[in-house]
C-alpha positions, 0 to 999 in steps of 0.5 A: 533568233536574235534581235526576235520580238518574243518576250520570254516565257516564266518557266515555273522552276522547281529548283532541284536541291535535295537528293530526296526531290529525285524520288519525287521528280520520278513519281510526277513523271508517271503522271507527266513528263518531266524535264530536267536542266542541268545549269552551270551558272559561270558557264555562257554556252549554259546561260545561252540554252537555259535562255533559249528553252524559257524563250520558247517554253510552252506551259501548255504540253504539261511538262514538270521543269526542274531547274539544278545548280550544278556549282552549288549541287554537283553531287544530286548531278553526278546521282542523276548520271548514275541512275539514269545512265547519261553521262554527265554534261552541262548545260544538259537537259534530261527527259523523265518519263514513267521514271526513266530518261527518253531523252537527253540533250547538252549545249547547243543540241538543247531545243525546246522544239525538238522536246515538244515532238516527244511529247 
């Protein structure tokens, strides 16, 4: 990967900064699927996946991204562990489908690959 030619993808993040986004997040993954990113921005393993997931993002599987702070929003985080039942990680991605989590990742197991099979 390194030294690649690929230019970056714009992921269109929805920035999770409210409990009650939570509601809504689950609503939109009746429709689609929606992808949850937990970044802790002091943190270089979490820069390195957030990177690694906008390089090969691909807006065309209809997936919903949602972007969290954990330094600045750890609260909707620790929600996010206790309604989902994922212990919490970061950097950690979650996959809400239908309202519940099928999928979840942390550090270096986050691979937007490995997301576009469960699609």
């Amino acid at each position: 990967m390194w030294g690649s030619s690929k230019n970056k993808t714009i992921v269109n993040w929805n920035h999770l900064t409210e409990m009650s986004q939570l509601a809504d997040l689950e609503n939109i993954s009746g429709e689609k699927p929606v992808l949850i990113f937990k970044h802790s921005t002091r943190c270089s393993i979490s820069s390195m996946a957030k990177n690694r997931l906008e390089l090969y993002w691909d807006q065309t599987i209809g997936i919903e991204p949602w972007y969290l702070d954990l330094l600045n929003y750890r609260n909707i985080s620790d929600e996010i562990a206790n309604r989902y039942g994922v212990v919490h990680q970061s950097p950690q991605i979650l996959l809400i489908k239908n309202g519940a989590c099928t999928y979840h990742a942390s550090h270096n197991e986050i691979d937007f690959n490995q997301i576009k099979k469960l699609i």
